[in-house]
Structures are given as structure tokens and as C-alpha cells.
N, C-alpha and C positions, 0 to 999 in steps of 0.2 A: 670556268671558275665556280667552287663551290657557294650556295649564299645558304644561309640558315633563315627560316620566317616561322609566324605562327597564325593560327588561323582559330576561329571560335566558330564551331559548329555544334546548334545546340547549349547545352549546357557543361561540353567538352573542348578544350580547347586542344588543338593540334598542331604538335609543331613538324616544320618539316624542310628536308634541304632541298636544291634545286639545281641542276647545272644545265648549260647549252644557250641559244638563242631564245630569246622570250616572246618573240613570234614563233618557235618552231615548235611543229606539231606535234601534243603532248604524249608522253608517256609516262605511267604513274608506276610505280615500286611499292609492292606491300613486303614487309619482312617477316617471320618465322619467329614463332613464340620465345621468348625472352633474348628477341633481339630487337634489333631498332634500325634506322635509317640508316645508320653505320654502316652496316652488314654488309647493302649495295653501294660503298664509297667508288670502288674500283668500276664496278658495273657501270653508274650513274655515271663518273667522266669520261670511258669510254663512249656510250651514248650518245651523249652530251652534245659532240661531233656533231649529231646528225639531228637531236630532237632537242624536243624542251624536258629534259627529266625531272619528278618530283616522287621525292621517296619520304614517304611520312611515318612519323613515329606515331603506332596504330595505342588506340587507349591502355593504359597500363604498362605503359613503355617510354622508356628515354625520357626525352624531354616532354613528349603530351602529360597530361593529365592522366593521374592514377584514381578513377572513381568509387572503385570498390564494387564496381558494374560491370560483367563480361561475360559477353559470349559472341557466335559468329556472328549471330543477326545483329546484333548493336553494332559491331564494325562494321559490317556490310554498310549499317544504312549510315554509319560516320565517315565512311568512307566516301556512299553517295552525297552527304553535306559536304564533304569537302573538293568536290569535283563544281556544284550548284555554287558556294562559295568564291569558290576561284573562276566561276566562269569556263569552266572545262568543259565540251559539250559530248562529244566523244572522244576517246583518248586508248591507246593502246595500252592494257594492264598487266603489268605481271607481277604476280605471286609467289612467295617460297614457301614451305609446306604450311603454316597456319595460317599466310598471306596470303597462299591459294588458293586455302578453301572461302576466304572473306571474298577472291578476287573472281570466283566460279558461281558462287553464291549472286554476288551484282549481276555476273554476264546473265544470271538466269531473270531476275527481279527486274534489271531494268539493260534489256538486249542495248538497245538506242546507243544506251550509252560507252557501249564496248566495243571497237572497232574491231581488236585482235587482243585474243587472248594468250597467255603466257603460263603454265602452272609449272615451279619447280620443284621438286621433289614432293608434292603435292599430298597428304593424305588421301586416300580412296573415301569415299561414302560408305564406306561398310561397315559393318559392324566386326570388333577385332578385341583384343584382350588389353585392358585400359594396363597403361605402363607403371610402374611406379616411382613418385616423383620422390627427391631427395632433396631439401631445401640445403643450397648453398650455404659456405660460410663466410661470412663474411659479407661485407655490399654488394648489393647489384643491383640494375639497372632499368631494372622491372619491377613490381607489384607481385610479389609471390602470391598472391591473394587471386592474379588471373590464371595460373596454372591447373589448379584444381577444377574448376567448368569449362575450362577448355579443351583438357584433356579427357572428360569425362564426354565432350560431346564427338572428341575424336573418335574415340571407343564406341560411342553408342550415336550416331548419328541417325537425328531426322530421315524419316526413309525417302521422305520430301527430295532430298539433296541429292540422292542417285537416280529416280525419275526424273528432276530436273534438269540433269545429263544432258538428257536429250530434247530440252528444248534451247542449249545455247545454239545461236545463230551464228557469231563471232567465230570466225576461222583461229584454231588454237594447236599453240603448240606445248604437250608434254615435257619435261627434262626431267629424265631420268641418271642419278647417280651411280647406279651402278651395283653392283656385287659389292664394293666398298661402303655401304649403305643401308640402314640400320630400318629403312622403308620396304613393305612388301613391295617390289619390283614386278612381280607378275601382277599384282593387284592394281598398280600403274597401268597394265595396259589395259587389264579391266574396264577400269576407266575411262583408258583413252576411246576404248571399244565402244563405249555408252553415248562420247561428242560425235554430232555429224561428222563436222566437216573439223580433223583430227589427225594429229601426225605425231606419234613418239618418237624420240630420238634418245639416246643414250650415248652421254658424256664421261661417265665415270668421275670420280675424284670425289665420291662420298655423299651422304646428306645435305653436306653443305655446299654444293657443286658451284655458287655462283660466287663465292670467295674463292677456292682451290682452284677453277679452272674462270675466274672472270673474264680473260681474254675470249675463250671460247662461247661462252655464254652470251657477253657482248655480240659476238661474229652471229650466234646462231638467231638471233633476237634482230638484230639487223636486217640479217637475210631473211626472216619470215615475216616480218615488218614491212620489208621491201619485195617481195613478191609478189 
């Protein structure tokens, strides 16, 4: 069963859902820019089965707090208050592409806390051609206001963050979408090339692979969890 909370880290407050046993062993959910907790609904109650899941809506999204504040390192480290908050001590994390870089960014900052890591369709640390953004019409569900330096640091990343590569500890697994998928795919494995201890796998069903194929992504998160 799903429960909705919120939590005050800093001077942001965060909200976030939960499903599974509240003794069982944590796994956290980051989601993909101008998404929110929503995103892993189907993810999270599969999970759920086996751990204690919490998928939070990251600054400038959903229901948290929109501060007019953004970039990776401020999630990162909202992210690590909300792990110190909750009492979380090590926790299995996974990420989907702007969730992944906040979620690869911790595993490097603070190993301890990262049992097993998870990146979905992940941005590489490269430096690439900044995309261009198209403000919606009409409401949504985010801070248009985080787009612009988020995207800006996709494109031009701290070169920090590709050397740090190689100091995560955290056994990690890649998910790759596929030729359906709007992410350089060989720059994926780039990547994966750069983690020690590192396994790509490719699922197909697009950028968003963990809505379109969440059965699968559950299975594979399971099984590399449980390994």
C-alpha cells in the first residue's frame, strides 16, 4: 500500500511516497527532470514485495518545495538530508536520468551510504550539445525555472563527475533503453566502462524504460539487489 509523507531537510521540505514493509531494507527512487515520485508508481509496488521503497519528489518537483535553487549538488546533498532524516543508513538507490546523476553523484560523495547502485537511462558526464527546451503549455508539475541549470549542467558537466566514476564502491547496475531512446547509448557504456564494479544491461522501451517496461525493471533491480 502506497502512503504519501513529507519531510524538512534544510530549509526544503520533501515530500515523498513509500510502499513495502517499514522494517524492510531500504531502497530509495530518484526520478528524471520534470518528473516526480509518480513516475516510479508501478516500480515502487512492485518492489514494495521485497523492501521498504521511498521515491521522493526531488526540489522543484511535485509536491516538494519549489526554491528557485537548482542544481545536481543541492539534490545530492537534499537528498543525503533526507536519507540522515529518515534514519536511513545505507540504502539501495536508483536513479532515472537527472535522478541518476543526483544518485552517482552521492554514491561518489558519501560511498557508506550506498549499498547498490541503480542508474536509468542515466546521463553520461560528458560534455555534449545542450538540448533545447520548450516551455509547456499550460500547468505542470514542476518549476520551469529548474530546467535551465539543469540542463546546462547536463551539457557541460563538472569534469569532477566522470573522474568520480571511478571512485564509486557500490556494485552498479546501468539500464539502458535502447535504440528507442533519445540518450547517447554508446556513451552509456562509456560510463558504465568508467564504474569498477559495473554491468550494463539493455531493456529497450525508450528513455523512459521504467514506466514502459516497469515489470522488467522491477525483475532486474530485484535480481541485482539480490545477488
Amino acid at each position: 500500500m502506497e502512503e504519501q509523507s513529507v519531510v524538512d531537510v534544510g530549509d526544503v521540505r520533501l515530500a515523498y511516497r513509500t510502499w513495502g514493509d517499514p522494517f524492510g531494507s531500504p531502497v530509495v527512487l530518484l526520478h528524471g527532470l520534470g518528473g516526480s515520485a509518480a513516475s516510479w508508481e508501478a516500480v515502487g509496488s512492485l518492489l514494495g514485495g521485497e523492501w521498504r521503497v521511498y521515491a521522493l519528489d526531488l526540489r522543484g518537483h511535485g509536491e516538494s518545495d519549489w526554491p528557485d535553487e537548482y542544481s545536481f549538488e543541492l539534490m545530492r546533498d537534499d537528498v543525503l538530508g533526507f536519507l540522515d532524516e529518515c534514519e536511513l543508513d545505507r540504502v539501495g538507490l536508483v536513479g532515472h536520468s537527472m535522478g541518476g546523476v543526483v544518485a552517482h553523484l552521492l554514491a561518489q560523495e558519501h560511498a557508506d551510504r550506498v549499498e547498490r547502485l541503480v542508474l536509468v537511462e542515466t546521463p553520461p558526464p560528458f560534455p555534449s550539445e545542450p538540448r533545447p527546451a520548450a516551455q509547456p503549455e499550460g500547468p505542470v508539475d514542476y518549476d520551469w525555472n529548474v530546467v535551465a541549470p539543469i540542463r546546462a549542467q547536463v551539457a557541460d558537466p563538472d569534469p569532477q563527475w566522470a573522474q568520480g566514476l571511478g571512485e564509486i564502491v557500490a556494485p552498479t547496475l546501468v539500464i539502458a533503453g535502447g535504440p528507442e531512446s533519445t540518450m547517447p547509448q554508446g556513451r552509456l557504456a562509456d560510463m558504465a566502462s568508467l564504474i569498477p564494479d559495473c554491468r550494463l544491461i539493455t531493456l529497450g522501451g525508450g528513455h523512459r524504460v521504467h514506466e514502459t517496461h516497469a515489470d522488467q525493471v522491477a525483475q532486474q533491480i530485484t535480481e541485482f539487489f539480490t545477488s
